[in-house]
N, C-alpha and C positions, 0 to 999 in steps of 0.2 A: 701239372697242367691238365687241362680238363680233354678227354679222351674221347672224340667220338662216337667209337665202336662203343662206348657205357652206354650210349641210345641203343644203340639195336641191341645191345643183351640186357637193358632194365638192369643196370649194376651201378651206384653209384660210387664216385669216386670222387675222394673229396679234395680242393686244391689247393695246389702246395703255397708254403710262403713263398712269397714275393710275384706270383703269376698273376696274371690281368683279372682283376675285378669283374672285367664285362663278359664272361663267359655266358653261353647258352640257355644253361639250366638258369642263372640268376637273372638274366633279361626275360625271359619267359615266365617264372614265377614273377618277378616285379610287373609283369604286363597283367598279369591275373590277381594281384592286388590292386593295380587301377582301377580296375573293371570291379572288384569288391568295394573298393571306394565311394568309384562314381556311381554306383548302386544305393549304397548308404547315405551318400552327402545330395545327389540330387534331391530327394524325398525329406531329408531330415533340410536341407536350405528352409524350403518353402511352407514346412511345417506348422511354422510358428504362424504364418498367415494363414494356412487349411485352417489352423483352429482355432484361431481370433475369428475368421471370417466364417466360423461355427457355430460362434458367438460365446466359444469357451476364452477364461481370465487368463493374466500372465501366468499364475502360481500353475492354473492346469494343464498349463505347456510346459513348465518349469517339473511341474511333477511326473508327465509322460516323459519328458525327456530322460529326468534320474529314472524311473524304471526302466527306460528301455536301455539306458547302461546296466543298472544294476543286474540285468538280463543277461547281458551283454557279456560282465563280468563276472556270472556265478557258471557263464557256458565256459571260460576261457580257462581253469584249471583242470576241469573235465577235457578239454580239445587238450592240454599241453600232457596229460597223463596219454592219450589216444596219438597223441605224434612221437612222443617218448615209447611207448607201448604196442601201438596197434598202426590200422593203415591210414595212411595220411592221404593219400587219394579219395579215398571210401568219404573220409571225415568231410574232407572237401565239396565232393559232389553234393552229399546228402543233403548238407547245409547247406546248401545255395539255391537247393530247391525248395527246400523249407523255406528260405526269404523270398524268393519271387512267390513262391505258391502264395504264403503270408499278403506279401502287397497285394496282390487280385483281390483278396478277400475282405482286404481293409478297404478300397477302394466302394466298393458293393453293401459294406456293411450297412445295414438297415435301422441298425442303434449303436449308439454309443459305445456302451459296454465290449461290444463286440470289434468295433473299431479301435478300443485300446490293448483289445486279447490277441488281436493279430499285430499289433505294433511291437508288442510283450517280446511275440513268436520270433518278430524279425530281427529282436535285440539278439535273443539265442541262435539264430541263425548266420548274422553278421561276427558275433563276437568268436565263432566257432569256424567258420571260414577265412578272417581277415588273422587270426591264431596261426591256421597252417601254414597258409600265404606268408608272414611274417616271420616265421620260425624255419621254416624251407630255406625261406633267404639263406637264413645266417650260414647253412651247410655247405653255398655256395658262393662266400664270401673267405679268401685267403684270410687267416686271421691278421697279416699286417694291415689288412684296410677293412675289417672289420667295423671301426667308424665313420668312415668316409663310406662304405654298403651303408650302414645303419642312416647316414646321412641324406642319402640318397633315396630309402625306402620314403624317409620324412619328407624328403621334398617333393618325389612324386606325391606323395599323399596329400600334399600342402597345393599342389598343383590344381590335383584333381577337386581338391575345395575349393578354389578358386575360381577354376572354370564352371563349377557345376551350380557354386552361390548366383554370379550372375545372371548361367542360362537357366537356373530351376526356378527363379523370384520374375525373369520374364515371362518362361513358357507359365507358369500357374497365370500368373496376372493377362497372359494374352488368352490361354489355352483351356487352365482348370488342373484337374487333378491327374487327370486320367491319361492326359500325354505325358506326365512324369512319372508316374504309375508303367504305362508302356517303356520308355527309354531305361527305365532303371532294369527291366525285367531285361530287355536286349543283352546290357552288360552283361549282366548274371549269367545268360546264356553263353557267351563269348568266352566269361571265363572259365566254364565249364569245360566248354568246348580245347580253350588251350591247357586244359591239368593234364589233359591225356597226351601231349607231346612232351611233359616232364619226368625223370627219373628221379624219383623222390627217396630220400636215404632208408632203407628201411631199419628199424627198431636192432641194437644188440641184443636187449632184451622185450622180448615180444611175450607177452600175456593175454591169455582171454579175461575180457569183461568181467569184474566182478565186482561191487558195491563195495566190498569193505578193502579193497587195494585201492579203488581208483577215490575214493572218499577218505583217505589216509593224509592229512592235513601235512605229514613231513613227504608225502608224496607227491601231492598236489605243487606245494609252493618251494622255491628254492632261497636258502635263510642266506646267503654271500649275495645276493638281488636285491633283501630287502631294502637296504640303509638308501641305494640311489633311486629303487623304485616309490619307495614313498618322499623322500624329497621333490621327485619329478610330480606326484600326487598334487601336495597342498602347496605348489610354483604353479609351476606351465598350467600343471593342465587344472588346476582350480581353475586359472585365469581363462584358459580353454572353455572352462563349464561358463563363465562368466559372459564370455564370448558370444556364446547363442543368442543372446539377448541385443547383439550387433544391429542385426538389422531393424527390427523394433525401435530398436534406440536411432534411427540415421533416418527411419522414414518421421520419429518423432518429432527428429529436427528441422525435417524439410526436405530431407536427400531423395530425390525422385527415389533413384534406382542403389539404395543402402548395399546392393549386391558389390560395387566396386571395391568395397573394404577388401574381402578376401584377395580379389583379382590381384590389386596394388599389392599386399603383403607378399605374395605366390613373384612377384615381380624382386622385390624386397629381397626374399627366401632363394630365389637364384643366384642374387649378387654375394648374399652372403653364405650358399656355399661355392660359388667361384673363390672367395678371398679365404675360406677355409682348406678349400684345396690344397693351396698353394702357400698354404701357413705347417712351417716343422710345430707339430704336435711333443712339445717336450711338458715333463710334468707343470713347471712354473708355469707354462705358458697354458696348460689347459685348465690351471685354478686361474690363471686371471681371468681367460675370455668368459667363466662361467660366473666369476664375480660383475666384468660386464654387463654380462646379460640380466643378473639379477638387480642390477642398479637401473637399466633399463625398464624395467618390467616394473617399477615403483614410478619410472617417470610416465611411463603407459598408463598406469592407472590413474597417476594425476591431472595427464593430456586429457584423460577421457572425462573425468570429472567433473571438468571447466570447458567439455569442447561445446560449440553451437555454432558449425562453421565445416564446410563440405574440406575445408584447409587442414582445420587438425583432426577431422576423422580422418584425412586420407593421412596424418602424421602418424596419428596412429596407427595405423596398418605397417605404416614402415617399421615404426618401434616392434610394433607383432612379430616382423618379420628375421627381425636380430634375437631377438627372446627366445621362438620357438627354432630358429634354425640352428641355434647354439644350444641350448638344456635339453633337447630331447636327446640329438641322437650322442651327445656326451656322456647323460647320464645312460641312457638306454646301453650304448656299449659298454659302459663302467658295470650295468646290473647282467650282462650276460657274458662279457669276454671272461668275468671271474670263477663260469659258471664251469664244472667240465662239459664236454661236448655232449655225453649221455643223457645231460642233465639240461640238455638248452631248452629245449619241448617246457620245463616245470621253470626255468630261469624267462624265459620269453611271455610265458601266460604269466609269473608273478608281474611283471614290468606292467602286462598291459591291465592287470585287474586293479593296478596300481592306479592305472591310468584313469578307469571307469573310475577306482572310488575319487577320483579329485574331481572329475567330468561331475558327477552327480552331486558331490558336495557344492560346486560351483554353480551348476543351474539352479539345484534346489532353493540354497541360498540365493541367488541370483534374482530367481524370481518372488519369493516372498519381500526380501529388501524390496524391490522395485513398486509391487504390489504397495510398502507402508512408506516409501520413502523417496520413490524415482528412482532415477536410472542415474543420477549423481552421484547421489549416496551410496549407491550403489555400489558402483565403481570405487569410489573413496573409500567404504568398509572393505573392499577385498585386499587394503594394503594390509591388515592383519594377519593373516593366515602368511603372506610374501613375507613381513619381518620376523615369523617367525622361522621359516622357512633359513633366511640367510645366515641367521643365527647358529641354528643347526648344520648349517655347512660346514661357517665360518671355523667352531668347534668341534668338530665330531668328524666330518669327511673329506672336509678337504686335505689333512696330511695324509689322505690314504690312496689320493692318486700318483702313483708313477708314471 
């Protein structure tokens, strides 16, 4: 059980099977990834309107956005060597001040160029904060509920896009840029502010800094992570990358305020980890619900394909919300409970690099298709990369869960 007295002497201790989930140190980091969250998802909502209303094309929104993953995801093996290795408070801070510093300056930028070198900065900055924050979790997660934590990292996160889609697509449209530029820097602030009430595990093996350990590719990535981290890639979170282009696509239709999508699915994503709760997790039963979910996420794309109606956008958000509340944190505990404990820092940063490269496959493609084709077709070609995806379950991973 989790020990008081480890705050006042900065010792962690890790907790046992079968003890409460909702310990201290885990409600505290989870509160410090909200606020890494709503930092990211305020700014990145409203985005897609900053830079139309720039007078920049879909593909240049589609292209900032895969940079500022691919950013995102080249910081997150360097953070998972530095929480495996070094100090995970240090990492924390730094980077967070690098992303608010980052927004001031992109807010002020005077050209272009320079508005996209700080958007760059703040990919590196989020993907390197939202790393510790995430991988902290797992230390203070009992391993029996390991996926129900992991479940709950996602829903907060799923939360916080939801609230932050709505208020960030109204405050620009009422406000401009600059009050979402200000609320996201507050966050930042806040979660700064609570890392230094956490006992963060520190490293068995603790190393100084050096280019050829921390750039050491069997270092960097953990090989028992791969098989579900890149399933989770070219599924969910293509569809994720795909995603961005939601609101675009709801004001094209006519939906006043396209921001609802998220809200309703965040709605969605509660029911469906209430009913996951309260579901015994045995092997058959966690290959079906993920075959579920992938049978879902074919009907999502086809909802989407055919929708032109405020009815089945907001269906779809519900289907969203069965898809991503089931495949992440399944797969996500499948790529890190297999991982040793020493090794979660390089099992947690593989997951999420995973994650950028399907983010960035999916917007980039997302917005070129849309650019030569609409937002139908669009939707409709992203059933490709999905069947092949189930494919690769069907044979290759799924007799590997127990």
């Amino acid at each position: 059980m989790f020990n008081l007295r480890s705050v006042q002497k900065n010792t962690y201790i890790a907790p046992e099977p079968g003890s409460a989930l909702w310990n201290r140190n885990f409600c505290i980091i989870a509160a410090m990834a909200c606020c890494t969250n709503f930092a990211n998802y305020f700014v990145g909502s409203s985005l897609s309107l900053w830079l139309i209303d720039m007078g920049r094309s879909h593909a240049a929104y589609g292209t900032l956005h895969s940079l500022f993953s691919l950013v995102a995801m080249l910081a997150r093996p360097v953070t998972g060597w530095m929480i495996d290795h070094g100090d995970r408070k240090k990492a924390f801070i730094l980077s967070s001040i690098v992303y608010a510093l980052s927004l001031v300056l992109m807010l002020y930028s005077p050209i272009f160029g320079l508005f996209v070198a700080m958007r760059l900065i703040q990919g590196a900055g989020n993907g390197c904060s939202y790393t510790v924050c995430n991988t902290s979790a797992y230390d203070y997660m009992p391993r029996d509920k390991m996926e129900k934590g992991v479940g709950y990292m996602t829903l907060f996160s799923s939360l916080i896009s939801a609230l932050t889609a709505t208020l960030s697509v109204g405050t620009y449209t009422n406000r401009g840029p600059a009050v979402i530029v200000l609320f996201s820097v507050i966050a930042v602030a806040v979660g700064v502010l609570l890392s230094f009430t956490v006992v963060f595990r520190s490293p068995a093996d603790r190393r100084p800094f050096r280019f050829r350990d921390v750039f050491n590719l069997r270092q960097l990535f953990e090989k028992s992570a791969l098989s579900p981290s890149l399933l989770a890639a070219f599924s969910v979170n293509f569809a994720f990358g795909v995603r961005s282009y939601i609101i675009l696509f709801g004001r094209s239709i006519g939906i006043s305020n396209p921001g609802w999508f998220t809200s309703v699915s965040a709605i969605g994503l509660l029911i469906v980890r209430f009913l996951l709760d309260r579901t015994h997790m045995r092997a058959g039963t966690r290959r079906g619900i993920i075959y579920l979910a992938y049978g879902v996420l074919v009907v999502y794309f086809l909802m989407l394909s055919f929708c032109s109606n405020i009815f089945m956008y907001l269906g779809a958000a519900l289907l969203w919300s069965v898809i991503y509340g089931i495949l992440v944190p399944q797969l996500q505990s499948m790529a890190v409970g297999t991982a040793p404990v020493e090794r979660r820092g390089a099992a947690g940063s593989t997951f999420l690099c995973a994650t950028d490269i399907g983010i960035i496959c999916g917007s980039l493609t997302g917005g070129i298709l849309t650019d030569s084709f609409g937002y139908r077709r669009m939707f409709l070609l992203g059933l490709i990369p999905v069947a092949l995806c189930i494919l690769y379950y069907a044979f290759f991973l799924s007799k590997k869960i127990k």
